[in-house]
KEKEDO-279391 format. One record per atom (N, C-alpha, C): chain; residue in one letter; atom name; x, y, z; residue number from 1. Coordinates in Angstrom, 2 decimals, m for minus. Layout:
! KEKEDO-279391
ATOM; A; a; CA; X; Y; Z; NUM
...
//
This chain:
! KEKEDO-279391
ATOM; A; x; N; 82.18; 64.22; 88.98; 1
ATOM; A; x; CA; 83.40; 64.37; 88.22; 1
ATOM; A; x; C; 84.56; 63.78; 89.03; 1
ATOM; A; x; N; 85.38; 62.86; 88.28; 2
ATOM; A; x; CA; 86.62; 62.27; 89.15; 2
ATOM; A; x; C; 87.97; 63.18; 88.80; 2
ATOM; A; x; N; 88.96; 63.57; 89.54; 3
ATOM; A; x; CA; 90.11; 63.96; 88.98; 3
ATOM; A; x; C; 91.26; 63.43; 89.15; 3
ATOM; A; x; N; 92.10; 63.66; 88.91; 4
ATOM; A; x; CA; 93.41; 63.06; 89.11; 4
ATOM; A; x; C; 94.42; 64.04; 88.92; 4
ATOM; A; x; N; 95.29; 63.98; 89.76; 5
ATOM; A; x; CA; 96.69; 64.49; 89.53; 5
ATOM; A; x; C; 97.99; 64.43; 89.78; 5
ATOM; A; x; N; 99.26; 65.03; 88.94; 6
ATOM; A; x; CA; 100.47; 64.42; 89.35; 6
ATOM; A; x; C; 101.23; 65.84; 88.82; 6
ATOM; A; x; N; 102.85; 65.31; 88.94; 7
ATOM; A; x; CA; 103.47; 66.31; 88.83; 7
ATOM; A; x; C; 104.40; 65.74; 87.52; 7
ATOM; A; x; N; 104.59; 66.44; 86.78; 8
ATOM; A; x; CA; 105.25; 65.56; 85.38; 8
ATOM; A; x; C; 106.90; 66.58; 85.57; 8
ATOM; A; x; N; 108.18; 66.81; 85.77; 9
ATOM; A; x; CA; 108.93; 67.45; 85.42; 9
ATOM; A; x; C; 108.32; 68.91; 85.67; 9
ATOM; A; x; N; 107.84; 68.98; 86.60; 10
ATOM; A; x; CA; 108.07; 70.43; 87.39; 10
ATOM; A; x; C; 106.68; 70.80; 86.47; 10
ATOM; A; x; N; 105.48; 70.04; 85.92; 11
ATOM; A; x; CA; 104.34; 70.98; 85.27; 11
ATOM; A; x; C; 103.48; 69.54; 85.78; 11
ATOM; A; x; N; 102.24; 70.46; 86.08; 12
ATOM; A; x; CA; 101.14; 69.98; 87.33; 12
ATOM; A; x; C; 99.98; 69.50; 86.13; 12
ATOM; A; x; N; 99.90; 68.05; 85.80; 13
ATOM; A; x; CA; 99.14; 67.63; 85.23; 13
ATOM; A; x; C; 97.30; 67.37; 85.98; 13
ATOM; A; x; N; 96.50; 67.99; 85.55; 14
ATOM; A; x; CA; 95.26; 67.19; 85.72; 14
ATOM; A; x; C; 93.79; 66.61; 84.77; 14
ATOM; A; x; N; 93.70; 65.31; 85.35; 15
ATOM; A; x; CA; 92.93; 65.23; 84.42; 15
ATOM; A; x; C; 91.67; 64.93; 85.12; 15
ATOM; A; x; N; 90.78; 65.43; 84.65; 16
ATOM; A; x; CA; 89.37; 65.49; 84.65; 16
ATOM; A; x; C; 88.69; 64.11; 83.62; 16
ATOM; A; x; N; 86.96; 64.37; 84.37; 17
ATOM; A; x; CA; 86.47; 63.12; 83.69; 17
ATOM; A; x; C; 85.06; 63.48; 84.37; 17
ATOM; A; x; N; 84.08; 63.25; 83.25; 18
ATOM; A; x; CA; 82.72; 63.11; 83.84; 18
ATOM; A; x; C; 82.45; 64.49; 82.78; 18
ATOM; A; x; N; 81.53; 65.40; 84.13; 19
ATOM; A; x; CA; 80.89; 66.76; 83.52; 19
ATOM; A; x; C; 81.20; 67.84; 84.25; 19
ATOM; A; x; N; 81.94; 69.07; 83.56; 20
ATOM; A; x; CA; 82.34; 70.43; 84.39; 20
ATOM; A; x; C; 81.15; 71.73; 84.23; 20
ATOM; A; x; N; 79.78; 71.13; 84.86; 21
ATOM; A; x; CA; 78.53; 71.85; 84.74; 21
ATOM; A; x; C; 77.95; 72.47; 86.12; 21
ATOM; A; x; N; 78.89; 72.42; 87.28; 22
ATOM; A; x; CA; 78.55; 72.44; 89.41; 22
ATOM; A; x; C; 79.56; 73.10; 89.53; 22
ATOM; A; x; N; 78.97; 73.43; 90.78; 23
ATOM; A; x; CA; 80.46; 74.27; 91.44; 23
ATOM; A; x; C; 81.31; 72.51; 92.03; 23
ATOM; A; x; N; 80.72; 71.79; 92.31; 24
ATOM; A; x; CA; 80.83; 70.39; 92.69; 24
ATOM; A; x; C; 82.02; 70.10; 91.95; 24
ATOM; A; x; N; 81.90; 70.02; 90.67; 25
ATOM; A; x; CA; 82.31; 69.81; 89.26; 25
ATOM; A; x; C; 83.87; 70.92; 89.42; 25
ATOM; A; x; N; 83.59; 71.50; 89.24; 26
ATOM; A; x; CA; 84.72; 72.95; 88.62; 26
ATOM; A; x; C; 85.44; 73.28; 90.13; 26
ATOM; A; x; N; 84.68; 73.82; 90.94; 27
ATOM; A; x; CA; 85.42; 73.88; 92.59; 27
ATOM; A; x; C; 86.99; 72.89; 92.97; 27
ATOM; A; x; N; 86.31; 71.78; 92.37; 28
ATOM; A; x; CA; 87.74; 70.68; 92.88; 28
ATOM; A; x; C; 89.04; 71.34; 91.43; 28
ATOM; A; x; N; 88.63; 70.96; 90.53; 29
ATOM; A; x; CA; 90.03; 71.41; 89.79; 29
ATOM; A; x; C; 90.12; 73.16; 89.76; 29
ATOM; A; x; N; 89.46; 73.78; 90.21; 30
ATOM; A; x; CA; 90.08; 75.46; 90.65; 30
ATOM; A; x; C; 90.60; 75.27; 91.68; 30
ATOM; A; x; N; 90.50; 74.58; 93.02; 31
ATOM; A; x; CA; 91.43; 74.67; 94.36; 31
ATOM; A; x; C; 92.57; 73.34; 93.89; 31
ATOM; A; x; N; 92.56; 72.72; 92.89; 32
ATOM; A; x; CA; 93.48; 71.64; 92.25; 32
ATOM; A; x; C; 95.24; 72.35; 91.83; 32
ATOM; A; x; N; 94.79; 73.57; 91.00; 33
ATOM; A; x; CA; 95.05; 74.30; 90.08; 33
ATOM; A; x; C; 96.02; 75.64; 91.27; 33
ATOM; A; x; N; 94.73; 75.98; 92.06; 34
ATOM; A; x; CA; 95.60; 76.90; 93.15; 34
ATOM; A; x; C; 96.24; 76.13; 94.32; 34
ATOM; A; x; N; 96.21; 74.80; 94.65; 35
ATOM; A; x; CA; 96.89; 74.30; 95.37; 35
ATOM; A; x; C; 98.65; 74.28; 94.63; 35
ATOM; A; x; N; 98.61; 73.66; 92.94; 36
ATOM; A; x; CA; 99.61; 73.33; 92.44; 36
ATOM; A; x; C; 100.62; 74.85; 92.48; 36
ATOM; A; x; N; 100.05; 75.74; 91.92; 37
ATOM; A; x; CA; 100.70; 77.30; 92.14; 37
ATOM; A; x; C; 101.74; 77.52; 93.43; 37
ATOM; A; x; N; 100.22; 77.33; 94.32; 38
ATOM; A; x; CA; 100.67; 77.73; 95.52; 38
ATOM; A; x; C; 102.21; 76.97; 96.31; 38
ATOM; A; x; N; 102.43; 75.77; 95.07; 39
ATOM; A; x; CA; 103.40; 74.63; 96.06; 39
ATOM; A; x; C; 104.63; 74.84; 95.09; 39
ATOM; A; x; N; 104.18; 76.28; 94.46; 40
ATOM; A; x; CA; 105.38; 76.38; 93.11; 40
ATOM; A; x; C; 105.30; 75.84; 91.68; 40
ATOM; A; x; N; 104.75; 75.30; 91.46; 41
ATOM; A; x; CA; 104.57; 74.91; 89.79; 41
ATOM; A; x; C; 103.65; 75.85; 89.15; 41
ATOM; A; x; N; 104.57; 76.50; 88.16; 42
ATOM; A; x; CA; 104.19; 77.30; 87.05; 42
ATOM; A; x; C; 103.46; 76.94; 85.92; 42
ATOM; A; x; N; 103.80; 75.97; 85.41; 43
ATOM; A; x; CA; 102.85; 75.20; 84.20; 43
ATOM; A; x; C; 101.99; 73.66; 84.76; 43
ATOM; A; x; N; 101.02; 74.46; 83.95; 44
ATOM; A; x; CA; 100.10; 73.14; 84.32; 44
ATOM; A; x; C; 99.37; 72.91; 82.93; 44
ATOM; A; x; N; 98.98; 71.44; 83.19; 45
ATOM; A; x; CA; 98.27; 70.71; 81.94; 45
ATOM; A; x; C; 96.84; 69.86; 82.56; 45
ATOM; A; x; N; 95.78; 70.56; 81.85; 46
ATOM; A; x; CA; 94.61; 70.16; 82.10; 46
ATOM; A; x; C; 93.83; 69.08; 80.73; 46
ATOM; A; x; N; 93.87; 68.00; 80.88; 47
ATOM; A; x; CA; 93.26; 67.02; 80.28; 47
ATOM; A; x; C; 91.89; 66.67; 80.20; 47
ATOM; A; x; N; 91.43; 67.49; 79.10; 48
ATOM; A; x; CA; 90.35; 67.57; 79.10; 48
ATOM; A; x; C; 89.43; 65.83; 78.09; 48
ATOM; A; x; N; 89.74; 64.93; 78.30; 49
ATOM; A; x; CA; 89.98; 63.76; 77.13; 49
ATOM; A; x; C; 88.08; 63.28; 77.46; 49
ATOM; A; x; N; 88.27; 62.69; 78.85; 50
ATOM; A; x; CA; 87.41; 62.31; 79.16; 50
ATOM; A; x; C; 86.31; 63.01; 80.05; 50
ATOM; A; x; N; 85.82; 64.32; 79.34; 51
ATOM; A; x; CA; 84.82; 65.49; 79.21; 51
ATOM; A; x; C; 83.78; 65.15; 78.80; 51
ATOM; A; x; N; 82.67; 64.96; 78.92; 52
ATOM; A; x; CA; 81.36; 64.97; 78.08; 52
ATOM; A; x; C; 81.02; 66.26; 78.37; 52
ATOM; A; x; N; 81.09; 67.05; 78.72; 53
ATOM; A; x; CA; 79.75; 68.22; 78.68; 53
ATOM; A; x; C; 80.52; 69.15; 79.17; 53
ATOM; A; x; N; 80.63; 70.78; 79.02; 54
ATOM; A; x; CA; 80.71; 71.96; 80.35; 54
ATOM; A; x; C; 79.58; 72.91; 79.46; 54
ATOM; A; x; N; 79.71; 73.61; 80.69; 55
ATOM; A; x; CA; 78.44; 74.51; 80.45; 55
ATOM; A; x; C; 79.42; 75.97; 81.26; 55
ATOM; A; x; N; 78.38; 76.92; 81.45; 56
ATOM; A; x; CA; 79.20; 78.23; 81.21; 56
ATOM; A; x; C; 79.56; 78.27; 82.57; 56
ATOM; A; x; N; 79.53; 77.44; 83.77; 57
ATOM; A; x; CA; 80.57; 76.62; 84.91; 57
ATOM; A; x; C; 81.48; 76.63; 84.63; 57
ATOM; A; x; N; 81.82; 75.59; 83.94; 58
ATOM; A; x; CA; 83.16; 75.13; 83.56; 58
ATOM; A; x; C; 83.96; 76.21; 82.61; 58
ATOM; A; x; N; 83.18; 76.24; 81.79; 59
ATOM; A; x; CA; 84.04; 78.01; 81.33; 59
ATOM; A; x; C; 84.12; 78.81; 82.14; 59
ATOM; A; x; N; 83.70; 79.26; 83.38; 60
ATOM; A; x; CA; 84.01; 80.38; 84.41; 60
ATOM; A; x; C; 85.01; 79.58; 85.19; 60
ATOM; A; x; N; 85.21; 78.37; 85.31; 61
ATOM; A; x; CA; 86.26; 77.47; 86.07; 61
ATOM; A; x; C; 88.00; 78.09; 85.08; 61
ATOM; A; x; N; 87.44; 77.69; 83.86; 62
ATOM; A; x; CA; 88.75; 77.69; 83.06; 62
ATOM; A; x; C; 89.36; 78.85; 82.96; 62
ATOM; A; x; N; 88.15; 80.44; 83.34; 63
ATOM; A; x; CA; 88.89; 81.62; 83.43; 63
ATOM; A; x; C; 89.23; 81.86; 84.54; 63
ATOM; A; x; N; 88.48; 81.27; 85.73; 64
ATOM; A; x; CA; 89.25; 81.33; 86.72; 64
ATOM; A; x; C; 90.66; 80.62; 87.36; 64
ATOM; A; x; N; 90.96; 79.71; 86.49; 65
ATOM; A; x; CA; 92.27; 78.89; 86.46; 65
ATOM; A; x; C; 93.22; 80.09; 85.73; 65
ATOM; A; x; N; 92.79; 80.27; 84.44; 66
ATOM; A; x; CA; 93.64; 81.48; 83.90; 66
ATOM; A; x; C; 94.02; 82.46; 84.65; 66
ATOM; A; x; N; 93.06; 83.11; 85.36; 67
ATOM; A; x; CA; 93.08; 84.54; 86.45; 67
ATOM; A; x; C; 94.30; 84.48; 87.38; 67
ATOM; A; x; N; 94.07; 83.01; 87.93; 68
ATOM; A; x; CA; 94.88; 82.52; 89.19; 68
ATOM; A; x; C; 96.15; 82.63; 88.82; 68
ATOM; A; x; N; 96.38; 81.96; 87.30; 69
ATOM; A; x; CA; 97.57; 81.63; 87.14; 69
ATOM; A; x; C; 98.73; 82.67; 86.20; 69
ATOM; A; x; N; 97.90; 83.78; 85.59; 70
ATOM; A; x; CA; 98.35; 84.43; 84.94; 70
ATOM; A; x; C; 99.66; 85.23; 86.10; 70
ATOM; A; x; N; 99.21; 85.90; 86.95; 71
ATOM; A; x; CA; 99.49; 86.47; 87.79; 71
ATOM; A; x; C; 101.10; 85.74; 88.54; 71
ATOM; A; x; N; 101.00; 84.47; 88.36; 72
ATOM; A; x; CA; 102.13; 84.06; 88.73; 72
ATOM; A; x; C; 103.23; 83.61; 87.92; 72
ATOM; A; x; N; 102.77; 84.21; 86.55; 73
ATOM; A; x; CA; 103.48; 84.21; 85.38; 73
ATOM; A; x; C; 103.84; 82.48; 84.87; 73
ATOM; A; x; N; 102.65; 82.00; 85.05; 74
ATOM; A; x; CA; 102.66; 80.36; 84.49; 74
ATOM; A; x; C; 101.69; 80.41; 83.25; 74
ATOM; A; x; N; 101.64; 79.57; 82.83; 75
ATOM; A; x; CA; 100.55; 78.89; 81.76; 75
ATOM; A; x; C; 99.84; 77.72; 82.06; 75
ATOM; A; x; N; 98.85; 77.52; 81.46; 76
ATOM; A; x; CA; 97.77; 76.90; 80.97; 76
ATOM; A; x; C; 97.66; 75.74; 79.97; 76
ATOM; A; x; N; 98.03; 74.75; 79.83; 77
ATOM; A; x; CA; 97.45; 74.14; 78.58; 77
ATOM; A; x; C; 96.17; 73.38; 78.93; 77
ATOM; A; x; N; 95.45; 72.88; 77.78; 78
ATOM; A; x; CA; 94.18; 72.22; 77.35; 78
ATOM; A; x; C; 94.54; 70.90; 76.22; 78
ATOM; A; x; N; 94.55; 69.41; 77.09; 79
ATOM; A; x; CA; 94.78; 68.63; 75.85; 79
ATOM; A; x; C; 93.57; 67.98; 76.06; 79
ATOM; A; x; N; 93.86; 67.45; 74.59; 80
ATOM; A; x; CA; 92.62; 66.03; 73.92; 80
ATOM; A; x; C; 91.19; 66.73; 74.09; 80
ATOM; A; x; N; 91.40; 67.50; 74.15; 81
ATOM; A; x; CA; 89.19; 68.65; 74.18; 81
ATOM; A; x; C; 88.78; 67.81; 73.42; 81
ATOM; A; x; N; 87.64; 67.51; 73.87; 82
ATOM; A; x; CA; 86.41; 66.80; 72.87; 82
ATOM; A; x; C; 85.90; 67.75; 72.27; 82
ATOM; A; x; N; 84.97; 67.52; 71.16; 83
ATOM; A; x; CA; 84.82; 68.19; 69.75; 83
ATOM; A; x; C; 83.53; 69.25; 70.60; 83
ATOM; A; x; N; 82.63; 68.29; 71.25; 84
ATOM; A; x; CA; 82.03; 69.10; 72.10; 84
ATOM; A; x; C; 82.29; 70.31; 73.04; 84
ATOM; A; x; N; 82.80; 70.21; 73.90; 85
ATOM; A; x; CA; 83.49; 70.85; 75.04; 85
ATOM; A; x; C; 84.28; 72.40; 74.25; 85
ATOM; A; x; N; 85.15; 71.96; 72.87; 86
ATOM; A; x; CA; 85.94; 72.68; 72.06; 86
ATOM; A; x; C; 84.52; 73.97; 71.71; 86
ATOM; A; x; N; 83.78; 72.97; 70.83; 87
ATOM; A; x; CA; 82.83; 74.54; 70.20; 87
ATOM; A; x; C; 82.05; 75.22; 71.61; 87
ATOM; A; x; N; 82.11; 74.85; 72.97; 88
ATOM; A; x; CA; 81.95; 75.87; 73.89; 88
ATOM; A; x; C; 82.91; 76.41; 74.09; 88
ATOM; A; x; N; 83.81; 76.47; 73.76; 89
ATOM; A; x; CA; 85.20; 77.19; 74.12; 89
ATOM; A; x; C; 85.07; 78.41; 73.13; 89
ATOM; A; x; N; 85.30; 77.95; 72.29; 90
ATOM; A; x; CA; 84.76; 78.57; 70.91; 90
ATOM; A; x; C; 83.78; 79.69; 70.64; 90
ATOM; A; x; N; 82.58; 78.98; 70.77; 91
ATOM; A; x; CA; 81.83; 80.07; 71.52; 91
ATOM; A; x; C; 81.92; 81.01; 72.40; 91
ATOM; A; x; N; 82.17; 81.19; 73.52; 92
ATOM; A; x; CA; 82.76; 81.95; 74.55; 92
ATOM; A; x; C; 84.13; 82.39; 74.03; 92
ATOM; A; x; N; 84.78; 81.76; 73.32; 93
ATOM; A; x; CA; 86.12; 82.46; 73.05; 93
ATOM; A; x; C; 87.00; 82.51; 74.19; 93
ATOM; A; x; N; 86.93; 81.33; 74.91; 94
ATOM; A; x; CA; 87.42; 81.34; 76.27; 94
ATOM; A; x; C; 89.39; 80.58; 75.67; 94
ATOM; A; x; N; 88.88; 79.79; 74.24; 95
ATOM; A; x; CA; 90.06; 78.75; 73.69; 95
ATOM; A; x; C; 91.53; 79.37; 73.38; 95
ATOM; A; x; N; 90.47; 81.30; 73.25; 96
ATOM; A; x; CA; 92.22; 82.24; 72.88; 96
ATOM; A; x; C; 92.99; 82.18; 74.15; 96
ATOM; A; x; N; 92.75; 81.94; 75.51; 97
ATOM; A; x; CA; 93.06; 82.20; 76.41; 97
ATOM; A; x; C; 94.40; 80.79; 76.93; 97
ATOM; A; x; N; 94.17; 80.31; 75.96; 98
ATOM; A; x; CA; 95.09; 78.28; 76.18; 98
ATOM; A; x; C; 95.95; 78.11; 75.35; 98
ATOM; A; x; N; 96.89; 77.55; 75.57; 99
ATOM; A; x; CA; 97.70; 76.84; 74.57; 99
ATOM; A; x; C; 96.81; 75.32; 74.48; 99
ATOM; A; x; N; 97.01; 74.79; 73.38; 100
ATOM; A; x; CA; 96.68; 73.97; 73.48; 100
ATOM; A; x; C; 97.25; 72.54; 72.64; 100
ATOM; A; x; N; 96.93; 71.33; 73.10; 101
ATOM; A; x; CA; 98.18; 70.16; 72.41; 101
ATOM; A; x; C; 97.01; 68.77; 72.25; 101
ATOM; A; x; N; 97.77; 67.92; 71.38; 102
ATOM; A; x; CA; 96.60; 66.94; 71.39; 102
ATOM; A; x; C; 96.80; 65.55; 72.29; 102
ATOM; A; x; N; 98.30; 66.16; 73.37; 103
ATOM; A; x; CA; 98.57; 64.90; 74.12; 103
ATOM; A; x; C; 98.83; 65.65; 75.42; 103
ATOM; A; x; N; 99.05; 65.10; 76.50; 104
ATOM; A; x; CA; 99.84; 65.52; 77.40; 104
ATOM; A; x; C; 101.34; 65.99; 77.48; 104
ATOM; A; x; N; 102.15; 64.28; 76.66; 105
ATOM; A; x; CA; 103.01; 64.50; 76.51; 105
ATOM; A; x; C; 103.67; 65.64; 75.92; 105
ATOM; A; x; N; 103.06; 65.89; 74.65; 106
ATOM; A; x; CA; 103.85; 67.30; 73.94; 106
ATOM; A; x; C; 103.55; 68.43; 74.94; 106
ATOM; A; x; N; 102.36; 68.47; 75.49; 107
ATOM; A; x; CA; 102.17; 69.73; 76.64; 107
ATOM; A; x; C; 103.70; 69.76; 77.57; 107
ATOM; A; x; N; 103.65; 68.68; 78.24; 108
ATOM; A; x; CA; 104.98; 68.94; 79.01; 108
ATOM; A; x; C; 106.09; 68.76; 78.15; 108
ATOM; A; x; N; 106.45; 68.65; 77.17; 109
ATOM; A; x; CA; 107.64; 68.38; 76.56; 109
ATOM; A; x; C; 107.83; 70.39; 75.84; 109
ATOM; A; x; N; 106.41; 70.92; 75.53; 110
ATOM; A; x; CA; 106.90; 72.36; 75.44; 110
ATOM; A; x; C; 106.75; 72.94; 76.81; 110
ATOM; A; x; N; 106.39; 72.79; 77.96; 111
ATOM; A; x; CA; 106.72; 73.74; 79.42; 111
ATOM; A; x; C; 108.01; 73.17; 79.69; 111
ATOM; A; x; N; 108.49; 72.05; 79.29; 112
ATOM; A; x; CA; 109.98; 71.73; 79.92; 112
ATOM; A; x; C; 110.69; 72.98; 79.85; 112
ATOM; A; x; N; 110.73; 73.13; 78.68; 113
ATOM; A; x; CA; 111.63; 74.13; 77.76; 113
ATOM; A; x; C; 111.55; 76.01; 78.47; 113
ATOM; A; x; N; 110.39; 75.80; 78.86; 114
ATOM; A; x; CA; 110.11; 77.20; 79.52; 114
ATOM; A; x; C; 110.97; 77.46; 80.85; 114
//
C-alpha cells in the first residue's frame, strides 16, 4: 500500500492506494493519522479513491483512527470509497462512524468552517 500526505488549510489529508488487508497495510495510515493529531490538526481527510480491497484490518484501522481521534475532539472524513470497500463498511456498520464526501475538496471546504 502507498500513502501520501499533506496538510490542506489546517485538515490532514491522506490518501491511500493499493489494499488495507496487513497490519503492513493499516499500521502506516494509523501512526499517519496519530502523527497528524499529535502535531495539532483536528480534521482529517482520508481518501479512500484508489482502494481495491479492505478486509476486517482495515475496518479495525478505520476504528482505530476514529478512537484516536474522537478524544481530541476532531473528525474523520472518508472520500471517493469504492463501491467495494463501501458495502464493507456497510456491513460492519463501521460508515455511521464518518462523515463522508465524494471529493476531497468539499471535505476540506466543510472542516474549514469548523
Amino acid at each position: 500500500m502507498a500513502l501520501q500526505a499533506k496538510i490542506i488549510d489546517n485538515v490532514g489529508i491522506i490518501k491511500t492506494r493499493g489494499s488495507l488487508i496487513g497490519d503492513s497495510d493499516t499500521d502506516e495510515v494509523r501512526e499517519k493519522v496519530k502523527t497528524m493529531i499529535d502535531s495539532g490538526i483536528r480534521h482529517i481527510v482520508i481518501d479512500l479513491a484508489r482502494v481495491r480491497w479492505m478486509n476486517s484490518r482495515g475496518v479495525g484501522m478505520l476504528m482505530a483512527c476514529y478512537s484516536t481521534i474522537y478524544p481530541a475532539e476532531g473528525k474523520i472524513a472518508l472520500t471517493r470509497i469504492p463501491e467495494k470497500v463501501l458495502s464493507i463498511m456497510r456491513i460492519t456498520r463501521v460508515d455511521a462512524l464518518f462523515d463522508h464526501f465524494d471529493s476531497i475538496r468539499q471535505a476540506v471546504k466543510n472542516y474549514r468552517r469548523l
